[in-house]
C-alpha positions as CSV (number, residue, x, y, z in Angstrom):
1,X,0.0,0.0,0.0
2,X,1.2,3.7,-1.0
3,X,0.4,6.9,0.5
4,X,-0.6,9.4,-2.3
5,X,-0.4,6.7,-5.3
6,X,3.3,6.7,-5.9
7,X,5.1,8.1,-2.3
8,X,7.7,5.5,-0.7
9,X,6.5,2.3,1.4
10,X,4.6,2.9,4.6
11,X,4.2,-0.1,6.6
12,X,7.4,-1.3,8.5
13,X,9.1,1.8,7.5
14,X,8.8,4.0,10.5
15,X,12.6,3.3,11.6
16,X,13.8,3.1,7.8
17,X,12.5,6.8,7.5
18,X,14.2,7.9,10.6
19,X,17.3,6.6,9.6
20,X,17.1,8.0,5.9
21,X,16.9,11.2,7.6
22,X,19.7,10.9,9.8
23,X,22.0,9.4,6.7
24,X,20.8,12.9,4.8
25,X,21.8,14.8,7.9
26,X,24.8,13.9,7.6
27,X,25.0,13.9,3.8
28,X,24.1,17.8,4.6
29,X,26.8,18.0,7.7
30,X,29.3,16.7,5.3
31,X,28.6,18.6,2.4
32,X,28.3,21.6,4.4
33,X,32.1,20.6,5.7
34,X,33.7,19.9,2.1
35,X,32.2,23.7,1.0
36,X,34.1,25.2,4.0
37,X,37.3,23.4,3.4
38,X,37.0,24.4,-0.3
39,X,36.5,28.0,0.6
40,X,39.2,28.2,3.4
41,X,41.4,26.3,0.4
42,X,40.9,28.9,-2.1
43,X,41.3,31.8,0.6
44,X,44.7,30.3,1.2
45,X,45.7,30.1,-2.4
46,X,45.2,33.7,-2.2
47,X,47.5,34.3,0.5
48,X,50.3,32.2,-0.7
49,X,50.0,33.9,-4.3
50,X,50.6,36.9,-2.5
51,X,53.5,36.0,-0.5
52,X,55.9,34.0,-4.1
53,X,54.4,37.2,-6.0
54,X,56.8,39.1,-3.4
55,X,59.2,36.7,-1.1
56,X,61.3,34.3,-3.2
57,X,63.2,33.7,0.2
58,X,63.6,30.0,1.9
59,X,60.8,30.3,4.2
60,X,58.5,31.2,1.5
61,X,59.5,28.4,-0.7
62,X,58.8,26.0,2.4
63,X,55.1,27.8,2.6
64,X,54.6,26.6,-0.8
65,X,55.9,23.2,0.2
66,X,53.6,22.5,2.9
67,X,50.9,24.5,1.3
68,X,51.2,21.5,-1.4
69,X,51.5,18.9,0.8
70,X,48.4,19.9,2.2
71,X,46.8,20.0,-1.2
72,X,47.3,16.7,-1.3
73,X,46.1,15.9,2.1
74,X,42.5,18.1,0.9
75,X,42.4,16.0,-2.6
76,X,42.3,12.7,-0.8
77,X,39.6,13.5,1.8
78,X,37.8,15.4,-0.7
79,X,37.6,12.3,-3.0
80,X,36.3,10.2,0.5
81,X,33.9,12.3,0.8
82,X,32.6,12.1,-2.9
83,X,32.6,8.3,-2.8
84,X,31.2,8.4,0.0
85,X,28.0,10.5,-1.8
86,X,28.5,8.3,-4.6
87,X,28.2,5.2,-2.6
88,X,24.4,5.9,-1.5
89,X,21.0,7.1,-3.0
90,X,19.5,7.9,0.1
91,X,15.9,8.8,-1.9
92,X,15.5,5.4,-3.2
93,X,12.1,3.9,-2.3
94,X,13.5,0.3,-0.9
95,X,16.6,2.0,0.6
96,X,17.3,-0.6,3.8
97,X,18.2,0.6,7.2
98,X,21.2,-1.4,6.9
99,X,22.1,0.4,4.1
100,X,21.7,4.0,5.5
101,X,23.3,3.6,8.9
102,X,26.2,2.5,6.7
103,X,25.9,5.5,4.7
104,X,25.6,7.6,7.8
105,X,28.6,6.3,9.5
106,X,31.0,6.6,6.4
107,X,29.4,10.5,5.7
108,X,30.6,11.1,9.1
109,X,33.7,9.7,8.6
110,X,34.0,11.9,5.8
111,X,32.4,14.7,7.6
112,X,35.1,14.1,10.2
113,X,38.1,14.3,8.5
114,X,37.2,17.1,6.0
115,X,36.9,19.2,9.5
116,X,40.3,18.1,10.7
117,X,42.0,18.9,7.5
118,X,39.9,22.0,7.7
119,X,41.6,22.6,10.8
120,X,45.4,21.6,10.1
121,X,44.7,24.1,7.0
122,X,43.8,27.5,9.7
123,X,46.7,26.3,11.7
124,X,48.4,26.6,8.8
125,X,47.3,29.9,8.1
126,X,48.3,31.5,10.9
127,X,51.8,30.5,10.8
128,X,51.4,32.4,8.1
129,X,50.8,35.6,9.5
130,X,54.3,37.5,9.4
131,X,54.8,36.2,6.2
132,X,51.5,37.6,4.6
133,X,52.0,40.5,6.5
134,X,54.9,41.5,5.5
135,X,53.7,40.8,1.4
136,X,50.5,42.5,1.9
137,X,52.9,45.7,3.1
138,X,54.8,45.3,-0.1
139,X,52.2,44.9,-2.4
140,X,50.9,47.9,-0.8
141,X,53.9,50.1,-1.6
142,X,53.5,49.1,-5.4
143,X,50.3,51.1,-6.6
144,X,52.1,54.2,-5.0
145,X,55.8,53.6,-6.1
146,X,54.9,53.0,-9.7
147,X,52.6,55.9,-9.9
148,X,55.0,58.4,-8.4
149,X,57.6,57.3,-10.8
150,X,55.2,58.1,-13.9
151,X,54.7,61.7,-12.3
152,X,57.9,61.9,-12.3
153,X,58.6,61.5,-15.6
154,X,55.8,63.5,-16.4
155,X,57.3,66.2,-14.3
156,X,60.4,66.1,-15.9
157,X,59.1,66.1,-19.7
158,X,57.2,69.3,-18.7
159,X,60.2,71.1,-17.1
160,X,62.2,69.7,-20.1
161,X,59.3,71.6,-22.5
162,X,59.8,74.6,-21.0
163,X,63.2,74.9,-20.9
164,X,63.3,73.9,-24.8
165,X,60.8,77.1,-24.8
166,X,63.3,79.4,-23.0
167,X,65.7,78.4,-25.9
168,X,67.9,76.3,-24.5
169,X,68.2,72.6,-26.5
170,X,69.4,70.9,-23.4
171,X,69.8,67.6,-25.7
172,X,71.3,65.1,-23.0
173,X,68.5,65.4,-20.7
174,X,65.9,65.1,-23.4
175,X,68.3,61.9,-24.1
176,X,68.4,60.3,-20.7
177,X,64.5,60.9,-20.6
178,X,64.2,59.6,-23.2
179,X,66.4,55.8,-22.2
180,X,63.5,56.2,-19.3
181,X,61.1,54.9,-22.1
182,X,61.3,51.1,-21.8
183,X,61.7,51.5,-18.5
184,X,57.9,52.8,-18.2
185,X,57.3,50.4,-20.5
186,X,57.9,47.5,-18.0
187,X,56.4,49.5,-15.0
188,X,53.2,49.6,-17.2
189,X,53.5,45.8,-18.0
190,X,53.4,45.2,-14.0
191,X,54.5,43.3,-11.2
192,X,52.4,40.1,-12.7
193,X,54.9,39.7,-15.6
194,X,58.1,41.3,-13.7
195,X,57.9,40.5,-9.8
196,X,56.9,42.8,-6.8
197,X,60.1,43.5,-5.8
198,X,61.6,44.4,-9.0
199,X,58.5,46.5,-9.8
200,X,59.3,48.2,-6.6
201,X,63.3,48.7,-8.1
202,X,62.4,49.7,-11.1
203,X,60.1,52.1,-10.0
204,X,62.7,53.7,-7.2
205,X,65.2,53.9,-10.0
206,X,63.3,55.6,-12.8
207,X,62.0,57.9,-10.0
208,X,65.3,59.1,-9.3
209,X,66.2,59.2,-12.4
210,X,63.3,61.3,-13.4
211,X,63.9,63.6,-10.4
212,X,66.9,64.3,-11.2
213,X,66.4,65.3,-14.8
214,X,63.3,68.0,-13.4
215,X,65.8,69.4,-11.4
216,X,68.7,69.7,-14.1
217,X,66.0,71.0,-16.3
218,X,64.9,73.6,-13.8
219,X,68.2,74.7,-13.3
220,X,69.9,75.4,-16.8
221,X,68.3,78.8,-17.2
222,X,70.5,79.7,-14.4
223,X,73.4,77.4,-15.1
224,X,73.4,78.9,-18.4
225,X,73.2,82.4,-16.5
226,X,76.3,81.4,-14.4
227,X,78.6,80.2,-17.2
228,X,77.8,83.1,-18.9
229,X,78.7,85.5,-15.5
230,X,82.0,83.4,-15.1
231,X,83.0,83.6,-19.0
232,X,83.0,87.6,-18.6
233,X,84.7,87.4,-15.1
234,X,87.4,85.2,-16.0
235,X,88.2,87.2,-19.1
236,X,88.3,90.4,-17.3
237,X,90.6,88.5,-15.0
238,X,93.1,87.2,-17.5
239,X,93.3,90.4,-19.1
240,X,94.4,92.2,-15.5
241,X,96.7,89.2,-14.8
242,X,98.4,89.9,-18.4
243,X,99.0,93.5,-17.6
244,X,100.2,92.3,-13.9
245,X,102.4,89.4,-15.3
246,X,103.9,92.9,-17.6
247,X,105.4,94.3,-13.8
248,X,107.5,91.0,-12.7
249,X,110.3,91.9,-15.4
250,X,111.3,95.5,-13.5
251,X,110.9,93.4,-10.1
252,X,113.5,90.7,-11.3
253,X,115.4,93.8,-12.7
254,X,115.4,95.3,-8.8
255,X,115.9,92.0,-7.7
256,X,118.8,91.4,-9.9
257,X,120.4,94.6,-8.4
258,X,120.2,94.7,-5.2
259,X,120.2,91.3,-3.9
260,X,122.8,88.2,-4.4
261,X,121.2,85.1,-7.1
262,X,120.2,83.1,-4.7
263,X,117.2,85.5,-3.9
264,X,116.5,85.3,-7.1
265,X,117.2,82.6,-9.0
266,X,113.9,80.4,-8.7
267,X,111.8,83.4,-10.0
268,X,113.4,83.7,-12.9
269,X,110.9,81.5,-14.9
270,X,108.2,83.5,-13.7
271,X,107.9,86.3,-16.5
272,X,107.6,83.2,-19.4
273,X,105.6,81.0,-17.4
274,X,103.0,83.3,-16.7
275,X,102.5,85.2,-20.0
276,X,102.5,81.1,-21.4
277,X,99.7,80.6,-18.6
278,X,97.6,83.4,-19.5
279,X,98.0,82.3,-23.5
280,X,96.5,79.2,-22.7
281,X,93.8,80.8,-20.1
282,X,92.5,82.9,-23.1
283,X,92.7,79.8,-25.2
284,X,90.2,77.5,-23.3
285,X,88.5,81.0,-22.7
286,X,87.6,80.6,-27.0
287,X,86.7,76.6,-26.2
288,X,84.0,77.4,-23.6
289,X,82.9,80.2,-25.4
290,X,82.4,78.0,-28.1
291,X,80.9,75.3,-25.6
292,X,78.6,77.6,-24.5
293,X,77.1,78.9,-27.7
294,X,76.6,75.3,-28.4
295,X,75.5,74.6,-25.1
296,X,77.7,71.8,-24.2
297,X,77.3,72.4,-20.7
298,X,79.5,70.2,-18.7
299,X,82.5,70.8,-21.1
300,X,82.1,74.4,-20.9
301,X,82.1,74.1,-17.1
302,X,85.6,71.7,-17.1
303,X,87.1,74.5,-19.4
304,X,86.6,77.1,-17.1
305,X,87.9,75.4,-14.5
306,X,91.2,74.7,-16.3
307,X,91.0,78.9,-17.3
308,X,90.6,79.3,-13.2
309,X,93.5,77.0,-12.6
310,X,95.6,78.2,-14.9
311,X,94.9,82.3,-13.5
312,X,95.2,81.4,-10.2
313,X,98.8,79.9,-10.4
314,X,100.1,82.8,-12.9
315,X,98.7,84.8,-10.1
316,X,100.7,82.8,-7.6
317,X,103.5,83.5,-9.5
318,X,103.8,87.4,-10.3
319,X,102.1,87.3,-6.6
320,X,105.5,86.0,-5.2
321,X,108.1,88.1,-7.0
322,X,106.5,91.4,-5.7
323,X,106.2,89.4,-2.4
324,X,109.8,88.6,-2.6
325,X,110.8,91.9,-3.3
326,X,109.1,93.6,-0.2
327,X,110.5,90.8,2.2
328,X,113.7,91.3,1.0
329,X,113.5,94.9,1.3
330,X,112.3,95.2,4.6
331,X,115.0,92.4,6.4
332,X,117.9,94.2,4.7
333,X,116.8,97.5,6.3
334,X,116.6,95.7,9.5
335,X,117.5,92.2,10.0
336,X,116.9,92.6,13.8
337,X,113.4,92.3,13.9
338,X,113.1,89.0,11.8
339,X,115.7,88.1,14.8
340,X,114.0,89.1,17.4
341,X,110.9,87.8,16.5
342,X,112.3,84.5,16.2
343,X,114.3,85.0,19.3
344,X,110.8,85.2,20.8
345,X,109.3,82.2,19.9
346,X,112.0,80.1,21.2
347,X,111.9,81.8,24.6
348,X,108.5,81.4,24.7
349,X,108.7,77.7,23.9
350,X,111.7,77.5,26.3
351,X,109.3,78.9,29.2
352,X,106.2,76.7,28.1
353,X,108.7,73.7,28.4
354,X,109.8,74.4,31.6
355,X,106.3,75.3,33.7
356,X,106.2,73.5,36.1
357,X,109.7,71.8,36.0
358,X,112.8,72.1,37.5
359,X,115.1,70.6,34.2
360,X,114.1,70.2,31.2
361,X,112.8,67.4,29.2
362,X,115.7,66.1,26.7
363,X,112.9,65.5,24.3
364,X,112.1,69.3,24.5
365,X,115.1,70.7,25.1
366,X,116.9,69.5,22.6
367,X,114.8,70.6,19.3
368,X,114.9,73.9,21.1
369,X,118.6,74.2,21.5
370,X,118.9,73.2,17.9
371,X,116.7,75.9,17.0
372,X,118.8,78.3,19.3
373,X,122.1,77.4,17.2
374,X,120.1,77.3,13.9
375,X,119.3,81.2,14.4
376,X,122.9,81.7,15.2
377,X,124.3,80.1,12.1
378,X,121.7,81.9,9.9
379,X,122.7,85.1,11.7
380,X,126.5,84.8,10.8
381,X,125.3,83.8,7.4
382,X,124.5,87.5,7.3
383,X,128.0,88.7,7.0
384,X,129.9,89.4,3.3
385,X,128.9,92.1,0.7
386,X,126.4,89.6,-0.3
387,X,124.4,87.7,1.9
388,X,121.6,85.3,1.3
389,X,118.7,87.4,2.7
390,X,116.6,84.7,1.5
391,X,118.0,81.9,3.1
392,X,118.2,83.4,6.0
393,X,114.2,84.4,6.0
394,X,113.7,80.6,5.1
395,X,116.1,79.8,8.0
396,X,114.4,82.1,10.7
397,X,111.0,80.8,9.5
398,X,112.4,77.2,9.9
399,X,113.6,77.6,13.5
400,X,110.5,79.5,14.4
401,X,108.5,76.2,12.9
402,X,110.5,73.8,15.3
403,X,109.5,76.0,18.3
404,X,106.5,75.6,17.7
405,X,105.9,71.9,17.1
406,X,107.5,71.5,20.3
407,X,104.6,73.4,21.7
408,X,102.0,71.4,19.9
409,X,103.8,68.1,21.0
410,X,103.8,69.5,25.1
411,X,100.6,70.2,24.5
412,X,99.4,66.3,23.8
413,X,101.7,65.2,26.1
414,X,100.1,67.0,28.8
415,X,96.5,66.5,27.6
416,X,97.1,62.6,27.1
């Protein structure tokens, strides 16, 4: 007999139905399990995508180790469980008890270890934590970094533009903006195809880069300003230095008279050198002239530099024979004083030595009685028609030296 002319046996089936149910319970429990796992699974995927797109370190590769290991743990109780479905039609009309208290028990089963795997999985997960965090962080620099490196370049093509407008070419930074192309090109392509953390690089380097070429932009208006302020400086100078370098003939000339050749002698190049010096000053003048106009910017700048160079040491030079002259001058008037001042400064080393003494050290005293007999040998080399003013001033200015490293070593000594 059948309830509503085609529903599933009645009589004796009381218990059969109430253990149907119980077998689709837990055909629902275990479902219900295997779409949790499945979800947790994928979320995890997620998370260890995230951490190879950016670590490539050994604790990442062992993630993705155990992250397979468990794969393969989730495949087998996955396939349990769908034999386990398989095994049983729990809406057949002459399903026997027997038959779903079996399919109950093995669901359970299945149940049972889809939640343990489920559970070794979030485990697993949070071990992950430090890892993921520190990924997620990385991944969260990347948006920024490459879209500050595109303003950037697009900073420096507009300061580029209107430097171009102010008339100036400035063809090696349109060049090295220009190398920044592929560059973009890869940013642009992304971290899929490249990496995180060469993303991140490249996008640090072309930043730079691009900075750098704004700035350089920005400045060549006054750069251009400054070479062109240093061009007419250093040619007003050269021409003031050859009308000075004109005066060291009539000082040789007074030299030559008055004093013996040793006072001399070494200056006696000067007058060729440094009308040779300012030839060639006024020469690389012409190159970065010529630099300029054509706005070669870094070799006008080396240019002037060799023009400065080559000023200051002609300067130097006619700078010492009128130096010479006036030192000479005054210690032949009165070769006292240059004695006595030198006199000085070993007395006052001899009294600095002794404070608080009652002998001296040898390692002070000596130095300073060699000094002492120095001065006296440069003072009898004062005697003749002739003498050698100049050696002597070199002589006085030697002994007064040696005073005065014995000073400066007294000095450490006592503060050691």
């Amino acid at each position: 007999m059948t309830v509503g002319g085609g529903g599933r046996r009645w009589f004796g089936g009381g218990r059969v139905e109430s253990q149907r149910a119980e077998a689709q319970a837990a055909k629902d429990a275990a479902a219900a399990a295997f779409y949790e796992l499945d979800t947790a699974q994928r979320g995890l995927r997620i998370s260890i995508e995230t951490i190879t797109a950016v670590d490539g370190s050994p604790d990442a590769l062992r993630v993705v180790d155990r992250f397979a290991a468990l794969g393969r743990r989730i495949d087998d109780v996955s396939h349990s469980y769908i034999e386990a479905v398989d095994s049983y039609d729990l809406d057949r009309d002459d399903l026997e008890g027997a038959v779903a208290v079996r399919a109950r028990t093995d669901l359970d089963r299945a149940k049972d270890e889809l939640v343990r795997v489920k559970g070794e999985l979030e485990r697993f997960e949070r071990e992950l934590g430090p890892l993921l965090d520190k990924a997620e962080t990385q991944l969260a620099r990347l948006a920024p970094a490459v879209e500050r490196a595109r303003a950037a370049l697009r900073a420096a093509g507009d300061a580029l533009d209107e430097t171009r407008a102010g008339g100036l070419r400035a063809d090696d930074l349109a060049a090295r903006l220009a190398a920044l192309g592929p560059e973009l090109t890869k940013l642009n392509q992304g971290a899929g195809q490249h990496g995180v953390q060469e993303t991140l690089r490249r996008a640090d380097q072309v930043l730079r880069e691009a900075e750098a070429i704004r700035a350089e932009a920005e400045r060549l208006p006054e750069r251009a300003a400054e070479t062109d302020k240093r061009l007419v400086s250093l040619r007003t100078r050269a021409q003031a230095l050859a009308h000075r370098a004109a005066s060291v003939d009539p000082v040789l000339s007074e030299l030559r008279r008055r004093f013996s050749a040793a006072c001399w002698q070494d200056l006696q190049p000067v007058p060729a050198r440094a009308a040779e010096n300012v030839r060639r000053a006024e020469q690389k003048l012409a190159e970065a002239a010529r630099a300029r106009e054509e706005q070669r910017w870094a070799d006008a700048t080396a240019l002037l530099s060799t023009v400065r160079a080559l000023l200051n040491a002609t300067d130097e030079d006619v700078s010492a024979a009128g130096e010479r002259l006036r030192r000479l001058d005054a210690v032949a008037k009165d070769p006292q004083q240059e004695v006595e001042r030198t006199r000085f400064a070993i007395r006052d080393a001899q009294r600095f030595a002794m404070a608080g003494r009652h002998t001296p050290d040898p390692r002070h005293a000596q130095p300073l009685d060699g000094a002492v007999a120095r001065l006296e040998r440069a003072i009898s080399g004062l005697e003749g028609r002739h003498p050698d003013y100049w050696h002597f001033l070199a002589e006085t200015e030697a002994v007064r030296a040696a005073a005065t490293r014995v000073v400066e070593q007294i000095r450490e000594e006592r503060a050691g």
